[in-house]
ROMI-181601 format. One line per 4 residues: number of its first residue (from 1); their letters; for each residue x, y, z of N, C-alpha, C. Coordinates in steps of 0.1 Angstrom, whole numbers. Layout:
N
NUM	A	X Y Z X Y Z X Y Z ~ ...
This chain:
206
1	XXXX	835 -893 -620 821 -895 -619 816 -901 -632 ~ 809 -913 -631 797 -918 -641 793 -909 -651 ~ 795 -909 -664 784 -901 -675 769 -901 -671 ~ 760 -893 -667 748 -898 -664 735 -904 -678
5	XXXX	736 -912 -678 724 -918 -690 713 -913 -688 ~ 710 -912 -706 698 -905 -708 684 -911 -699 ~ 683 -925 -703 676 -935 -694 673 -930 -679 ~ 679 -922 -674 671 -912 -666 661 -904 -667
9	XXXX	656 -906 -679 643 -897 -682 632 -913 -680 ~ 636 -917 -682 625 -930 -681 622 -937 -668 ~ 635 -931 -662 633 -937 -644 621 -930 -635 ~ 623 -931 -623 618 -925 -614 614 -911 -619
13	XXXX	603 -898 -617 603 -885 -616 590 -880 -612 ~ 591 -873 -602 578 -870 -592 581 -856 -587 ~ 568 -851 -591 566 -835 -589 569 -835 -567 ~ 576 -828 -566 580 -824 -555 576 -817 -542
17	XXXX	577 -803 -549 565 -793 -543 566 -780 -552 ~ 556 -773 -547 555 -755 -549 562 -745 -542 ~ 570 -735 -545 572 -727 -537 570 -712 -539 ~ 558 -710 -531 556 -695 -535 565 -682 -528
21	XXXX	576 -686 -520 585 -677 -515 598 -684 -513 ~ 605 -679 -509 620 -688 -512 624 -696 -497 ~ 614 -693 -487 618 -704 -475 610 -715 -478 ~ 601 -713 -486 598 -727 -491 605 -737 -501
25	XXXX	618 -731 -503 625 -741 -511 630 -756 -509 ~ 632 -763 -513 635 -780 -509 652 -773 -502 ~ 654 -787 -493 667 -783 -492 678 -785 -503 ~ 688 -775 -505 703 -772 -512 710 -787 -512
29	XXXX	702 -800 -516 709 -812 -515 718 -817 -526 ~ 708 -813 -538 714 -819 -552 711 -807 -560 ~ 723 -809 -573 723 -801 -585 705 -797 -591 ~ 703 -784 -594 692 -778 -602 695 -774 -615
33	XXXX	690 -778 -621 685 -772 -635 671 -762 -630 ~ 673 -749 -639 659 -742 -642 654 -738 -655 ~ 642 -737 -658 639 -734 -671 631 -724 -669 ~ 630 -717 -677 627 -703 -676 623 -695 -693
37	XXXX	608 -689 -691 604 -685 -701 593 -680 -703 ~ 590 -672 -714 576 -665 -713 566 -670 -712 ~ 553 -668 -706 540 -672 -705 538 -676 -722 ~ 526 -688 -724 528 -693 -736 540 -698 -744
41	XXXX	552 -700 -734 564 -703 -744 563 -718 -746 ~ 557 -723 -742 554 -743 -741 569 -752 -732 ~ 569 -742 -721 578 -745 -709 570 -756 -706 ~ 559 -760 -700 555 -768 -694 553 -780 -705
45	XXXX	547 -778 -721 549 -789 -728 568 -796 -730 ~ 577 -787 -733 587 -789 -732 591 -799 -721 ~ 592 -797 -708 595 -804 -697 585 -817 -690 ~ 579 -817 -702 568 -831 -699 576 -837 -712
49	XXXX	581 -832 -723 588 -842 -734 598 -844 -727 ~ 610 -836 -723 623 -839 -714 622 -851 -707 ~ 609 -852 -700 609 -860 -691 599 -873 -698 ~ 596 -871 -707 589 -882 -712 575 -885 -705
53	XXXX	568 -878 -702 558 -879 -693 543 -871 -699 ~ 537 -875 -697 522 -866 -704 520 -852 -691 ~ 521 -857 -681 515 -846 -673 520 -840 -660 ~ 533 -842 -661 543 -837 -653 536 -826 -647
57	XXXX	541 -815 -657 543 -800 -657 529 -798 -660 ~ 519 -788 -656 512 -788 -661 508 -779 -672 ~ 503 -778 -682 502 -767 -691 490 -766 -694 ~ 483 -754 -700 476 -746 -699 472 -736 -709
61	XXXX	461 -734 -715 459 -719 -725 463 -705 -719 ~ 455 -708 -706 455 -693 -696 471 -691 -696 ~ 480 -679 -701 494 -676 -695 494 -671 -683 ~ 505 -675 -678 508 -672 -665 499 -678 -651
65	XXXX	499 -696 -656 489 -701 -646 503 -704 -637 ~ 516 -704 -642 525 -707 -633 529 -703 -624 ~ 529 -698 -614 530 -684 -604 538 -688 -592 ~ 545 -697 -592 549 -703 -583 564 -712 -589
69	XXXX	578 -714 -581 586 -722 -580 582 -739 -583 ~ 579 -744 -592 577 -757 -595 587 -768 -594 ~ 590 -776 -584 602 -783 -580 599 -801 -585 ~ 607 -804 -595 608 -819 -596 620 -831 -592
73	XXXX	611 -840 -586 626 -847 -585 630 -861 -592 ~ 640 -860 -597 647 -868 -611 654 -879 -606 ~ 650 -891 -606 659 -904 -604 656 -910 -587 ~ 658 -922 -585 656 -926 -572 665 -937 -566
77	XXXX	677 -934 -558 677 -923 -556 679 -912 -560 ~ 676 -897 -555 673 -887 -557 687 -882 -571 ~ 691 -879 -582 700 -873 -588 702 -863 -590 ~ 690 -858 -593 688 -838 -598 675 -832 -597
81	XXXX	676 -819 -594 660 -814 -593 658 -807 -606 ~ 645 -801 -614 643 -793 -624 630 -782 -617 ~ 638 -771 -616 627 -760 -613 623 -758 -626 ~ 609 -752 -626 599 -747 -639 595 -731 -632
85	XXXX	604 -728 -633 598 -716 -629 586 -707 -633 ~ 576 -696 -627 568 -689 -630 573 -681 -645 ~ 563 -683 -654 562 -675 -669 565 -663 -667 ~ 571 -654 -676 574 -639 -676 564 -636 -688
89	XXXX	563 -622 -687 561 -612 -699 547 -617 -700 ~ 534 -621 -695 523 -621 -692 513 -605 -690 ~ 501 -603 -702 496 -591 -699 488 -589 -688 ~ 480 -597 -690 466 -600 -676 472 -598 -664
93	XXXX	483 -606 -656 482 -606 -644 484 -590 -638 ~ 479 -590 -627 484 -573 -619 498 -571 -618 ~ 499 -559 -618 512 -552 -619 517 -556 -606 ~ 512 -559 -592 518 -565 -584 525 -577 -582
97	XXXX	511 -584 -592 514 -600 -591 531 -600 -599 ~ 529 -592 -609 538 -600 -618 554 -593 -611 ~ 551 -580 -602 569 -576 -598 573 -590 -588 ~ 560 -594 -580 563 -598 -571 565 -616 -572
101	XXXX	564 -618 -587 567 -629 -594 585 -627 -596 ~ 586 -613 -603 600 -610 -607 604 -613 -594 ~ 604 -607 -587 612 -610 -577 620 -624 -568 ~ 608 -635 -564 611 -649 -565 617 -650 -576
105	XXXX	618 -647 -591 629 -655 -596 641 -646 -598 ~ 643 -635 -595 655 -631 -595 665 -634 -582 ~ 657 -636 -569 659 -639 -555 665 -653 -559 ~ 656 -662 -565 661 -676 -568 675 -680 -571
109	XXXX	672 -670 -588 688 -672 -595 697 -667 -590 ~ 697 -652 -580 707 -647 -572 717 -661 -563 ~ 704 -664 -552 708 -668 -543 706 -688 -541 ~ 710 -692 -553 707 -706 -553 720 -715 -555
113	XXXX	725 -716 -545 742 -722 -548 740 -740 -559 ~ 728 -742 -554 728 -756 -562 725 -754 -577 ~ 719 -740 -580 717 -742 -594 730 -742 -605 ~ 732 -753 -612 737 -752 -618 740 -749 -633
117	XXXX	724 -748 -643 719 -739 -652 710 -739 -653 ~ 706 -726 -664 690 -722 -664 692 -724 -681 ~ 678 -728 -686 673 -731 -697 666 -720 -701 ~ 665 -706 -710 658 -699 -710 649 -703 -729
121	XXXX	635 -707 -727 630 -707 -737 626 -696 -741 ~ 627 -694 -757 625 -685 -764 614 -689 -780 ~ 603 -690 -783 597 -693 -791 602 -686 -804 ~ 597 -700 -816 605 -697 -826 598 -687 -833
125	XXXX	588 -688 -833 575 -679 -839 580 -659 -837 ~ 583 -659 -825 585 -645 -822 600 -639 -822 ~ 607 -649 -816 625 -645 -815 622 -637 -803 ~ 633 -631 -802 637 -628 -785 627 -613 -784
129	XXXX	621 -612 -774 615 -602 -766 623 -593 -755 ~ 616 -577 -757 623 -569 -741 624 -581 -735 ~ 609 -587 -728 608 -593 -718 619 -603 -712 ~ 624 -609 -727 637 -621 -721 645 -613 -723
133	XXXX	652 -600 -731 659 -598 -724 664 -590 -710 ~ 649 -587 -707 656 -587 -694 658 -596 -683 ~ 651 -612 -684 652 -619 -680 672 -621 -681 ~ 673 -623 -697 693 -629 -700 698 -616 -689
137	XXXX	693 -606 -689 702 -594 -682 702 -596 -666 ~ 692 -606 -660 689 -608 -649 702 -623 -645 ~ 701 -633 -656 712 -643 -656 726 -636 -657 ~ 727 -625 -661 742 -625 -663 745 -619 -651
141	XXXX	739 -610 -647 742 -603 -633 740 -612 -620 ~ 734 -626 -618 736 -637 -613 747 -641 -616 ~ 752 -643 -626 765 -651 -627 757 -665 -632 ~ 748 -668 -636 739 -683 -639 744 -687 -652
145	XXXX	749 -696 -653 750 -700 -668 740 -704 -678 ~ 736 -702 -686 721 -707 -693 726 -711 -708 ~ 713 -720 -713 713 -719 -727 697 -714 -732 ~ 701 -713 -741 686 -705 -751 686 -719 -758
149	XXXX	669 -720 -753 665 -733 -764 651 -722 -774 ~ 658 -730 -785 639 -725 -793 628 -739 -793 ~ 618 -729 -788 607 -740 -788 598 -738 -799 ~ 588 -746 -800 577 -748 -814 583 -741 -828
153	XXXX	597 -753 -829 603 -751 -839 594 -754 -856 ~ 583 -762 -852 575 -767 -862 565 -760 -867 ~ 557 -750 -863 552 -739 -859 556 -729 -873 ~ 567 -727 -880 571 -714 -885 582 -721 -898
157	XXXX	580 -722 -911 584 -723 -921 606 -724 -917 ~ 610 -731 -928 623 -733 -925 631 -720 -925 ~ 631 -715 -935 635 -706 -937 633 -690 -925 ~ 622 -688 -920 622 -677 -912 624 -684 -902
161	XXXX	622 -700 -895 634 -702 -884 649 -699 -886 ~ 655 -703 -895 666 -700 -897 671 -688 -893 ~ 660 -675 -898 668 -663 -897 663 -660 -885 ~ 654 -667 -873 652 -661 -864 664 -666 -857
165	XXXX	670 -680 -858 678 -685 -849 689 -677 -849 ~ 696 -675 -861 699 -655 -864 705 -650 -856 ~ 695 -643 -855 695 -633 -845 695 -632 -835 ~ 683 -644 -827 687 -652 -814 705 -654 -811
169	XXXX	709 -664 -819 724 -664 -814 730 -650 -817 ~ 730 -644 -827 734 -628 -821 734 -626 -809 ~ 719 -622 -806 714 -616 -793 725 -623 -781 ~ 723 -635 -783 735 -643 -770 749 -641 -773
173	XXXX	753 -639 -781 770 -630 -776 769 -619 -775 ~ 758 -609 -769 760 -601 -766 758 -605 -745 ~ 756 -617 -742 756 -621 -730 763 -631 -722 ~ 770 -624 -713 787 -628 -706 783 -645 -700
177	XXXX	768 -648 -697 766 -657 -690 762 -670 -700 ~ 759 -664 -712 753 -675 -723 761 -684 -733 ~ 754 -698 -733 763 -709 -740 763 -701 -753 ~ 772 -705 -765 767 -698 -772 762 -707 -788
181	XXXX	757 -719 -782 751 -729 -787 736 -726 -787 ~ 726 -727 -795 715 -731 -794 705 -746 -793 ~ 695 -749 -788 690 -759 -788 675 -758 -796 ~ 671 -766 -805 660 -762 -812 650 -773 -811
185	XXXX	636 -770 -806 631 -780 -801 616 -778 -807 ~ 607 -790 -802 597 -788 -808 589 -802 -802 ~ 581 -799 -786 575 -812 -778 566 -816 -784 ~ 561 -814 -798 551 -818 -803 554 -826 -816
189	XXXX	564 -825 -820 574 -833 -832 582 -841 -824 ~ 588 -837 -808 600 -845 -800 611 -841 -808 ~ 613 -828 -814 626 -827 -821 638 -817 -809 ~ 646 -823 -811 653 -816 -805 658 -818 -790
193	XXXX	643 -828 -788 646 -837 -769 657 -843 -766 ~ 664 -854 -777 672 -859 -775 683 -848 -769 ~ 686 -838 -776 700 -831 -772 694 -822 -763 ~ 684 -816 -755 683 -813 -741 681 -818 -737
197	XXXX	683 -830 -736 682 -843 -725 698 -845 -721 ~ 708 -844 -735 723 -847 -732 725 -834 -724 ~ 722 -819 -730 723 -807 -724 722 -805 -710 ~ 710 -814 -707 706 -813 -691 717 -820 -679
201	XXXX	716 -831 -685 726 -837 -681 741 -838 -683 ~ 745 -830 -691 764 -824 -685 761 -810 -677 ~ 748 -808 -679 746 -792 -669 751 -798 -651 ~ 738 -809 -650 744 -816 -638 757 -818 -636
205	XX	761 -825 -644 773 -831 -639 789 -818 -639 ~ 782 -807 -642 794 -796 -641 799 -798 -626
């Protein structure tokens, strides 16, 4: 197989559809990437730099305006999809809304033969939360392979990034499913795009 070129972020990429339950999923045609991360983690800024695009994804002050399976499709013809999954660890929404959020994405990662990794962002500002970890505890009992990217690496002095990334990579050998590389990013400086762009694309081509 072809190395896939970055220059696929420049091509073709068109929001696809929503899925607020899993029979609404696109068909199991081509390789998925998912990204996945707390409400306010700048998932949706993130994946508008990935893709080089102002308004892909949409983002938002309100957390948890994501509430739904967000499906994109990458290249034309078609090469790869990128799910944006619904935000976790949100206070506002109801206690129903949000099990019944957990559940579409644990149903997802369970049962999705085309995914072939999940991106779990983790902001640099805070380091890892219960909340993701119970998200990583949800990937490894899928069997999903993921990486941990830090986002709004720009945000927080050199030095207390350093020790958060730390701990962060700690936190990931303690998980059977996790690269144990970090990616350190920042869609508002563009640091770090170039190598989740290369990331994304050997994820595909596994």
């Amino acid at each position: 197989m072809t190395p896939l070129h970055p220059k696929i972020f420049s091509g073709p990429i068109s929001f696809l559809k929503s899925a607020p339950q899993l029979q609404f999923l696109p068909k199991p045609s081509v390789p998925e990437i998912a990204f996945a991360g707390r409400s306010n983690v700048g998932k949706s800024s993130l994946i508008n730099a990935l893709t080089n695009r102002n308004g892909l994804a949409r983002t938002s002050n309100t957390p948890g305006r994501t509430q739904e399976l967000n499906f994109f499709d990458i290249g034309d013809p078609l090469i790869f999809r990128i799910c944006d999954m619904p935000g976790y660890g949100f206070a506002k929404a109801p206690p129903k809304t949000v099990q019944k959020w957990r559940y579409l994405i644990n149903d997802y990662l369970r049962g999705r033969q085309v995914l072939n990794r999940a991106f779990v962002l983790i902001d640099s500002r805070h380091g890892i939360k219960n909340t993701d970890e119970d998200v990583l505890d949800m990937l490894d009992k899928a069997a999903v392979s993921y990486r941990i990217v830090m986002t709004k690496s720009d945000k927080v002095k050199t030095a207390e990034l350093e020790a958060t990334m730390a701990k962060v990579a700690q936190a990931a050998k303690k998980h059977a499913a996790a690269h144990p590389d970090l990616i350190v990013t920042s869609s508002e400086k563009k640091l770090g795009i170039e190598e989740l762009r290369a990331a994304v694309l050997e994820a595909v081509q596994l």
